[in-house]
RODO-2510 file (C-alpha; in nm, 4 decimals, decimal comma):
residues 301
     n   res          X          Y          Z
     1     x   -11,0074    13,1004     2,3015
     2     x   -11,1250    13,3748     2,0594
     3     x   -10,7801    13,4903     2,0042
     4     x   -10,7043    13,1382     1,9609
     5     x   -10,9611    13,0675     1,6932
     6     x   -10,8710    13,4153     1,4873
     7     x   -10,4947    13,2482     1,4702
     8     x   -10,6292    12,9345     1,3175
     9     x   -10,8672    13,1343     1,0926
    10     x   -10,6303    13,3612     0,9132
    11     x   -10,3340    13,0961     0,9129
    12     x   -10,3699    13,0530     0,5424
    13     x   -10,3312    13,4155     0,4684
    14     x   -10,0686    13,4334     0,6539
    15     x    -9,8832    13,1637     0,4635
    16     x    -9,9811    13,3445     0,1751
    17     x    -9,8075    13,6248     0,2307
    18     x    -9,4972    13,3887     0,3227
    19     x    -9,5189    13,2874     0,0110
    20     x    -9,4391    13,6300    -0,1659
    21     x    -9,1692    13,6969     0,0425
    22     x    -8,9683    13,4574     0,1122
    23     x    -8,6879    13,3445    -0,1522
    24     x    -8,7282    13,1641    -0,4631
    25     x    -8,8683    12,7653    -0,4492
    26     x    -8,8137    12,4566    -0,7037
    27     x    -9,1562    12,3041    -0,7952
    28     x    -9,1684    11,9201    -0,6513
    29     x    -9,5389    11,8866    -0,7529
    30     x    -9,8988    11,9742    -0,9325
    31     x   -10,1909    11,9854    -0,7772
    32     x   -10,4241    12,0001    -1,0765
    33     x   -10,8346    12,0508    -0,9573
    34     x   -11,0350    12,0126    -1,2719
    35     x   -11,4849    12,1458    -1,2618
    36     x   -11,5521    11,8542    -1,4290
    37     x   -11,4932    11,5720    -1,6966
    38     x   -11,5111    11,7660    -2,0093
    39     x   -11,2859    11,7720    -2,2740
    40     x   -11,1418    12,1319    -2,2782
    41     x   -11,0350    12,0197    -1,8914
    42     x   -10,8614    11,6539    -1,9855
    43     x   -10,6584    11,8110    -2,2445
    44     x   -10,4993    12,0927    -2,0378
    45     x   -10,4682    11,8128    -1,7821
    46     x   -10,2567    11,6091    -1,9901
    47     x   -10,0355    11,8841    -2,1211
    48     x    -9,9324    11,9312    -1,7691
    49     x    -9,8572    11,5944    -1,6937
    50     x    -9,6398    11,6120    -2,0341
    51     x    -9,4107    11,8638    -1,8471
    52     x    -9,2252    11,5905    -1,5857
    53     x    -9,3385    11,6867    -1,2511
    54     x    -9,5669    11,4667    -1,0374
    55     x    -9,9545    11,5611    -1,0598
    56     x   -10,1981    11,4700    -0,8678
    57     x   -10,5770    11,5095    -1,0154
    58     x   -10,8809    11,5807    -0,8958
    59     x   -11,2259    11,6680    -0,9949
    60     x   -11,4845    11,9272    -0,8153
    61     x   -11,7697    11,6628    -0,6544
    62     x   -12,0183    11,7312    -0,3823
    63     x   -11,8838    11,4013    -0,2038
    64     x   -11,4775    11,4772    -0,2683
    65     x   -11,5059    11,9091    -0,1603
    66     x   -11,4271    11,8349     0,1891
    67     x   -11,1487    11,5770     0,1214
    68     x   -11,0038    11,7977    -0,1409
    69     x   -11,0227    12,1276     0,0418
    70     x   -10,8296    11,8932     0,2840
    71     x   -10,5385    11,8151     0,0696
    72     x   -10,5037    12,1356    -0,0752
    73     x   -10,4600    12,3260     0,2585
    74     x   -10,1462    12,0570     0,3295
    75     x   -10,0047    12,1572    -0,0184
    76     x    -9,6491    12,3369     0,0560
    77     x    -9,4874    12,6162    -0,0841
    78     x    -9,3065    12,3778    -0,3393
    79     x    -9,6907    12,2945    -0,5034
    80     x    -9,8398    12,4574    -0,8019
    81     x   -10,1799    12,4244    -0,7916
    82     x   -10,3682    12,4632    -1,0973
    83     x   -10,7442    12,5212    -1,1080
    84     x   -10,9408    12,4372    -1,4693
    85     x   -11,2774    12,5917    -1,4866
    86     x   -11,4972    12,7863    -1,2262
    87     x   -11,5877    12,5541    -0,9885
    88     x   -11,2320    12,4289    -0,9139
    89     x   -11,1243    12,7806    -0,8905
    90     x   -11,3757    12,8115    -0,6026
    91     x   -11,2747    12,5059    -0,4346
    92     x   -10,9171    12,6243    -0,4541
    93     x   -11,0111    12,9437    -0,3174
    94     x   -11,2021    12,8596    -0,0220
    95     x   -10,9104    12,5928     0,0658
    96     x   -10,6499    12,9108     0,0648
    97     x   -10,3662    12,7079     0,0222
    98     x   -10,0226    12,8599     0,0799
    99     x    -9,8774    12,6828    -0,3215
   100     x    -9,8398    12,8548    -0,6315
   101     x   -10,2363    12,8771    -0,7369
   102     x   -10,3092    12,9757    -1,1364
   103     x   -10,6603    12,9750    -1,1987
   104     x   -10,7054    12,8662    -1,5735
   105     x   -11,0286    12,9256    -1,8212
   106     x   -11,2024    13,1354    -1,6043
   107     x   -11,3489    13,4281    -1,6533
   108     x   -11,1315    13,7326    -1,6489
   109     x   -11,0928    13,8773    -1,3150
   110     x   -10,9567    14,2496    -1,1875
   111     x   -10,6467    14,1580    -0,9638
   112     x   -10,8139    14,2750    -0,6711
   113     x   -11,0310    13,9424    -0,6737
   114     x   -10,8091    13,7099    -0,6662
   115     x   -10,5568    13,5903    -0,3502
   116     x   -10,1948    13,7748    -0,4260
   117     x   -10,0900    13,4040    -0,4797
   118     x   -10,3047    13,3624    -0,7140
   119     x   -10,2723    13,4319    -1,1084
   120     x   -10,5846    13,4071    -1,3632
   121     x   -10,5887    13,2824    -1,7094
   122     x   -10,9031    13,3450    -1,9149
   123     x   -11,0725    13,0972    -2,1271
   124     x   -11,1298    13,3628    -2,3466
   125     x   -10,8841    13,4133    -2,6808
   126     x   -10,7799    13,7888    -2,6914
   127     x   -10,9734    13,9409    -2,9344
   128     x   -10,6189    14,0988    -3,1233
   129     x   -10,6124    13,7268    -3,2287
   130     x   -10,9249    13,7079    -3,3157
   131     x   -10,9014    13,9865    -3,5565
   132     x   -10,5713    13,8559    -3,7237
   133     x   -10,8115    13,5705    -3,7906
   134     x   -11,0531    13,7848    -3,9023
   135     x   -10,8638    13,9144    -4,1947
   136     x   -10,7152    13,6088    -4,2954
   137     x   -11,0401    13,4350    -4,3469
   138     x   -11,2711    13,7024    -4,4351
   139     x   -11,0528    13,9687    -4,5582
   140     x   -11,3551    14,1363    -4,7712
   141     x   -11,5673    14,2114    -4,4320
   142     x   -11,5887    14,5611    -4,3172
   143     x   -11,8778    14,5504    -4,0916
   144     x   -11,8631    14,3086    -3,7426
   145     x   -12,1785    14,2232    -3,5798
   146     x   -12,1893    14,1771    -3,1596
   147     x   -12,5006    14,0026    -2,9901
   148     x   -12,4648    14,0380    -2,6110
   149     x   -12,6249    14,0370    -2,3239
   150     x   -12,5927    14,3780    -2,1699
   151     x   -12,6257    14,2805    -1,8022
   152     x   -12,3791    13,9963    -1,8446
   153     x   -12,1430    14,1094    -2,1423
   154     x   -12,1946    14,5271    -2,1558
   155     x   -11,8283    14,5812    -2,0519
   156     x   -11,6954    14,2961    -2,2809
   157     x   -11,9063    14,4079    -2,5887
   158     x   -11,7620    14,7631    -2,5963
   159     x   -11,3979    14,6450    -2,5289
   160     x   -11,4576    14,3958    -2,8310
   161     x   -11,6129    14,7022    -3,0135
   162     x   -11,3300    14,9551    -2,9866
   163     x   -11,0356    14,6836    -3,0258
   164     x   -11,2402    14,6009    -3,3761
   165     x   -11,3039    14,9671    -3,4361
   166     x   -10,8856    15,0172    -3,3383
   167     x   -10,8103    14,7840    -3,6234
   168     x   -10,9980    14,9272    -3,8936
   169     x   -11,3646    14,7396    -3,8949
   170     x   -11,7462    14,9047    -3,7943
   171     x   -11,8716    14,6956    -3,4956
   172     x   -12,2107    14,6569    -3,4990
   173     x   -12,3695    14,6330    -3,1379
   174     x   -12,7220    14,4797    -3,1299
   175     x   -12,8035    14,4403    -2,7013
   176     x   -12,9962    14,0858    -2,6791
   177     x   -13,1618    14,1594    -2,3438
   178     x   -13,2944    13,8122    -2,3518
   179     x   -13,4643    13,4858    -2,5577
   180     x   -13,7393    13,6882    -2,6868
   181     x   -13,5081    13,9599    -2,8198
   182     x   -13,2933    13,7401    -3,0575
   183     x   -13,5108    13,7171    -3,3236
   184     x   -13,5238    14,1247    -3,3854
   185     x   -13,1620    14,1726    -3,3269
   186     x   -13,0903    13,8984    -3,6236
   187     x   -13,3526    14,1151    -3,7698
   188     x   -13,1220    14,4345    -3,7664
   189     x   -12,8119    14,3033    -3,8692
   190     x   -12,9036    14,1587    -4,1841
   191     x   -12,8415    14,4808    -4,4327
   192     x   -12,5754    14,6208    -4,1783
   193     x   -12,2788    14,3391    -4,0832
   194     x   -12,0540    14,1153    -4,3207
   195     x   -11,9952    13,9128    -4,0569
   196     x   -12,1079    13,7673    -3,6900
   197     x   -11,8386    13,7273    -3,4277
   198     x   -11,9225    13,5242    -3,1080
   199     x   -11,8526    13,6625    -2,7598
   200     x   -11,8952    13,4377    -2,4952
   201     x   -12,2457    13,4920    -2,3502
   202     x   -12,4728    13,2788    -2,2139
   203     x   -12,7965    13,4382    -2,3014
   204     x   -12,7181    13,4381    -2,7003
   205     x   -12,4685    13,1322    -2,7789
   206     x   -12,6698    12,8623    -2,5235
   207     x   -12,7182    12,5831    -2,6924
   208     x   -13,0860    12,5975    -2,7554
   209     x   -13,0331    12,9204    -2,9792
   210     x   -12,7919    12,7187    -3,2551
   211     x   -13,0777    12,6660    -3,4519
   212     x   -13,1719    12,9998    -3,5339
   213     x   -12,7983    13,1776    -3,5567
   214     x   -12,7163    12,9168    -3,7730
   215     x   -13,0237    12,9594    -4,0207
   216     x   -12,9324    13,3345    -4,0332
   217     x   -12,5973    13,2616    -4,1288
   218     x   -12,6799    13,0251    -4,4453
   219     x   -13,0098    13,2350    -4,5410
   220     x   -12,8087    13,5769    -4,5569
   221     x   -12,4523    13,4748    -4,5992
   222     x   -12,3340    13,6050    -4,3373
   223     x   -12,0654    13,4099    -4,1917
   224     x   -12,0746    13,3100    -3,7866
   225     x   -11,7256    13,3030    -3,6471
   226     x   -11,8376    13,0698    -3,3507
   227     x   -11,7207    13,0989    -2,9828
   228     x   -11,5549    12,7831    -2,9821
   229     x   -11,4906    12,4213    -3,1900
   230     x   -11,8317    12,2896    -3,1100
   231     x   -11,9978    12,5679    -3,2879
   232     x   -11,7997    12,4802    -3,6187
   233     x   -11,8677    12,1554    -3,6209
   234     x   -12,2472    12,1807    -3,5559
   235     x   -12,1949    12,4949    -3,8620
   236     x   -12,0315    12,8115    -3,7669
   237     x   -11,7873    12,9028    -4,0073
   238     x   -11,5001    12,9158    -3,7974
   239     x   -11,3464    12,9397    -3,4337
   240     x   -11,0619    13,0686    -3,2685
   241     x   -10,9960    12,8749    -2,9567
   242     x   -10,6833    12,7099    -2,7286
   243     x   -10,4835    12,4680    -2,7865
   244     x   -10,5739    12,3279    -2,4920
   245     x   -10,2701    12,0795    -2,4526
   246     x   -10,0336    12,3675    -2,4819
   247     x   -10,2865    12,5887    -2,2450
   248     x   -10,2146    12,3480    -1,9465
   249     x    -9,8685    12,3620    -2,0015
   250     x    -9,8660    12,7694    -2,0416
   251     x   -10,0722    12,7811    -1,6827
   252     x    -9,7931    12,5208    -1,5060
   253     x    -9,5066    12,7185    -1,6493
   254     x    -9,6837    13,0439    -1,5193
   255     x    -9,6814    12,8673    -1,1327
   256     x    -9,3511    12,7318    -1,1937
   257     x    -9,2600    13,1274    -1,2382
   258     x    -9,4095    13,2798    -0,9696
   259     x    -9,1949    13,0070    -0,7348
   260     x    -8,9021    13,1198    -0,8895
   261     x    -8,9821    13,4487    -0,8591
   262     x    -9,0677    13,7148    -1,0431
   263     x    -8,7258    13,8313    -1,2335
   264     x    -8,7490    13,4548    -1,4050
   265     x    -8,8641    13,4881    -1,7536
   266     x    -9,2333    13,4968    -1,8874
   267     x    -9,3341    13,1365    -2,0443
   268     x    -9,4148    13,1145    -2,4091
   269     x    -9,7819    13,2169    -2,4825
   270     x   -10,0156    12,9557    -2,5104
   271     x   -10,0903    12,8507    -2,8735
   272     x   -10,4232    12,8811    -2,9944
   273     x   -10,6005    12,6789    -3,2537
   274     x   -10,8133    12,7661    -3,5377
   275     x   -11,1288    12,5762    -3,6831
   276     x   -11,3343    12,5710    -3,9780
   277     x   -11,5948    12,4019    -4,1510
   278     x   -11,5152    12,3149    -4,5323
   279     x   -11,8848    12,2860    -4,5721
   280     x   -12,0139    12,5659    -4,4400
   281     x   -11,7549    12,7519    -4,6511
   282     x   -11,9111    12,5811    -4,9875
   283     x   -12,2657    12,6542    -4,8826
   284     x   -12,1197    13,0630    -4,7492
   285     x   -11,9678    13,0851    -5,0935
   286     x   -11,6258    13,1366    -4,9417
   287     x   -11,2901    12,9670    -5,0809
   288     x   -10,9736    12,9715    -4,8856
   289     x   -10,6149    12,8885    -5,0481
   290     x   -10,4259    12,6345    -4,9927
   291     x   -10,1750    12,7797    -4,7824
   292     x   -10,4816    12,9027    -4,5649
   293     x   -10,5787    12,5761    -4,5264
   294     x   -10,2707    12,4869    -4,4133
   295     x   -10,3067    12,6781    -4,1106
   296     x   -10,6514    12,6093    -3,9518
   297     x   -10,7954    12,2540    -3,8593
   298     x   -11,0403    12,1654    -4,1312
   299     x   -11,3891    11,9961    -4,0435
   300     x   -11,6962    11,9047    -4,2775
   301     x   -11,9452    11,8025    -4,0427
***
């Protein structure tokens, strides 16, 4: 009975590792588990059902886990399943199914962390786009200021720091250990950074904290490039984020790959997509020209 029950337990593994081995397989499906309703999700969603293969859609719920960890165990080795956020990545990770599995805007993870069927794409725009940004928009800035976290973003801060520092700027690093630390920090980086870039971290960008980076930015002119389009329109200066149509169909191409096997050709990079706010621009004392404006997605909220 034990022997048995170890079988059942460690079937999914097993068809894992199948999976790697065996020859090359056509996609006949998507399996496409999304955290929850919000936009970011919905558009990747629909890029993927823009590419002609069947999907079938699902969204993380406390009252659908059981039924979806269910279906995703039955998905063959001719499925791609694509998880959108953190929570479906979970889901699809407990389930273990034997498909194609790309986890998509998640946090970066070290391969080790991930199932060996498994690929991971970040919700985070590499910072060497970024920086071509960077110069376009603000091409007098010199100095870059970071607010992070250090127990959530330490790591992330000083590879953002030394790709900035690679490409000619002065990062700035200003730790914000937590709430009560902002203020000082903002403090600090008034006579020493041209400009603010965003990093994804909780403890500084939550929404509760808009207020006050926002204020900094019009009272010193110093321009916030914001961690994503919500930021602009509420008035960072800018934002470098996905193209979150194009993302979906960058993370089904990626499955679609790894079924064919891994001499097929690498997908086109996902496009990314660049907003900024006219107004804050006017109010920042910053002009762009026309063929600048050509190339971002203008708000004046």
């Amino acid at each position: 009975m034990n022997r048995r029950g170890a079988t059942q337990r460690w079937q999914p593994a097993v068809l894992a590792a199948l999976c790697l081995v065996a020859g090359p397989v056509v996609a006949q499906r998507v399996f496409v588990v999304a955290s929850n309703h919000g936009a970011p999700y919905q558009q990747a969603l629909a890029g993927i059902q823009k590419q002609g293969l069947p999907v079938e859609a699902w969204q993380v719920s406390r009252d659908s886990e059981t039924t979806l960890a269910v279906a995703l165990a039955r998905a063959g080795r001719d499925t791609i399943v694509v998880a959108l956020g953190v929570s479906a990545a979970e889901v699809v990770a407990r389930a273990a199914p034997p498909a194609a599995v790309v986890n998509c805007m998640v946090p970066g993870q070290d391969d080790g962390r991930v199932a060996p069927n498994t690929q991971v794409v970040p919700l985070e725009v590499p910072i060497e786009t970024h920086i071509v940004w960077l110069k376009r928009l603000l091409p007098q800035a010199r100095t870059v200021g970071l607010l992070f976290d250090p127990l959530q973003n330490n790591r992330r801060a000083a590879d953002t720091a030394a790709a900035l520092a690679r490409a000619g700027y002065q990062p700035v690093l200003e730790p914000v250990a937590g709430p009560s630390a902002l203020p000082s920090a903002l403090n600090r980086l008034i006579n020493s950074s041209d400009v603010l870039h965003a990093i994804p971290d909780t403890t500084v960008f939550a929404k509760e904290h808009s207020r006050a980076l926002l204020l900094f930015s019009f009272r010193n002119l110093i321009p916030l490039a914001g961690p994503n389009e919500g930021w602009v329109r509420a008035g960072a200066l800018y934002a470098v984020d996905w193209d979150f149509p194009d993302l979906g169909r960058y993370c089904m191409a990626l499955g679609q790959r790894q079924l064919a096997g891994a001499r097929a050709p690498m997908p086109a990079p996902a496009k990314t997509r660049v907003i900024v706010n006219l107004r804050s621009a006017e109010q920042l004392r910053i002009k762009w020209d026309a063929d600048t404006l050509r190339m971002v997605a203008p708000v004046a909220e």
